[in-house]
N, C-alpha and C positions, 0 to 999 in steps of 0.2 A: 641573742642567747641561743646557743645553740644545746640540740636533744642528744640527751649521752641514750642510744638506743641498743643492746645487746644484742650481739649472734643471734640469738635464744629464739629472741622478742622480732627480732627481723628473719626469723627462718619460718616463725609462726604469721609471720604477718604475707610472708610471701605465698604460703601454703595455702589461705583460706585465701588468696588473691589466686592463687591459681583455680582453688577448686569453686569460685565464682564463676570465672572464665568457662572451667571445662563443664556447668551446669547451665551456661546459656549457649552452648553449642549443643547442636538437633544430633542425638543419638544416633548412634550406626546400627542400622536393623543388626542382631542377632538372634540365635534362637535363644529360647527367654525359657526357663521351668515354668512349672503349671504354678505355683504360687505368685510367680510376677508378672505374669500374664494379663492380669485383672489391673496393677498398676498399671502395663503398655496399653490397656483397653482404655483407661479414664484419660489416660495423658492424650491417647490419638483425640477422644473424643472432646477433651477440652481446646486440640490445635482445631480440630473441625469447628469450629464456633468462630475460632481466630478468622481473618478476612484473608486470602491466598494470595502473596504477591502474582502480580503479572509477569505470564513467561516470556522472554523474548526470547527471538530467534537468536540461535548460537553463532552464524554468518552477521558481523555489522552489516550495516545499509551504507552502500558505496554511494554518494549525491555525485554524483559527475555532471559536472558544468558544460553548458552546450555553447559552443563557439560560435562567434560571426559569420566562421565559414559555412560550419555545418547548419545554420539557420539559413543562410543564403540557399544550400543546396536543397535543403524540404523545402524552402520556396519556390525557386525551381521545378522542382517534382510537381509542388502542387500545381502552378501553371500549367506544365506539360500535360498533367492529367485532368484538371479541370475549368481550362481558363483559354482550351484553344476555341476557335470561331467554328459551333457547328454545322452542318449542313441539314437544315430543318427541312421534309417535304413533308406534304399533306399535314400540316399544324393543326392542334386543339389548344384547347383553353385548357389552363389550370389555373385553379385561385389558391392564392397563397395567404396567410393573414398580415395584415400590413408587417407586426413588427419584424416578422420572417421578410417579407419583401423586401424592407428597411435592410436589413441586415445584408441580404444578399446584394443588393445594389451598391452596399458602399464595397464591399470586397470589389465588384467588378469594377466600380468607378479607382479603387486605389492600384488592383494586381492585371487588371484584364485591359487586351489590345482597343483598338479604336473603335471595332466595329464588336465587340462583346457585348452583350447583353445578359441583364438576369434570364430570360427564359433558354440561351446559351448554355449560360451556367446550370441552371438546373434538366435541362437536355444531359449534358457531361456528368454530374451527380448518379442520373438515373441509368444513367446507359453502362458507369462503373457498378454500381449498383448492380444490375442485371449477369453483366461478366461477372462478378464474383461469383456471386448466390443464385443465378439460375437454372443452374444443373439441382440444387437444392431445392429451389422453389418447385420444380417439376418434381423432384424426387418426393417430398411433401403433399405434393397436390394427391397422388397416388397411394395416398394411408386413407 
């Protein structure tokens, strides 16, 4: 069965659908008179109560996928910087605590040459260590 619905009746029906609509859209700051003023005070103070969506950054977040190649190549890197065979003179001890030890032994045992070793690798560690930051650590030592 169908609704016989008038011009009338559907121009009224469209008008309280619109003025729905434009009562859940957030007002555009204007300047307001002194009497309405007191409503924009209770309105702001009932959104502050509200919970504030979270803002994201206007730049999306680009995930760029790293390739076979480019894995191979920081692999690489890492070797060349930490995994070549040091020249140790005058040796001390350092104690390490196992699961540290553990850890660094399987790296040398899976990415390092024959004659590598963990105290190799953490010689290479500290000695990048040192080139970075030791202009810093002097600069530091000096406050």
């Amino acid at each position: 069965m169908k609704k016989n619905i008038s011009n009338q009746s559907m121009d009224a029906t469209l008008q309280t659908f619109l003025e729905n609509l434009s009562s859940k859209e957030t007002p555009k700051s204007e300047p307001q008179p002194a009497d309405t003023q007191e409503q924009a005070s209770e309105a702001v103070q009932e959104t502050a109560n509200e919970p504030m969506p979270e803002q994201t950054d206007e730049t999306p977040q680009v995930v760029r996928r790293i390739s076979g190649k480019q894995r191979r190549a920081s692999l690489e890197e890492y070797k060349e910087t930490f995994l070549p065979v040091p020249s140790i003179e005058d040796r001390k001890p350092v104690f390490l605590s196992r699961s540290t030890r553990d850890a660094l032994d399987r790296i040398v045992r899976m990415f390092g040459e024959r004659k590598m070793s963990v105290s190799g690798l953490v010689e290479n560690i500290a000695r990048q260590h040192l080139a970075i930051y030791g202009e810093d650590i002097e600069a530091w030592r000096k406050l």
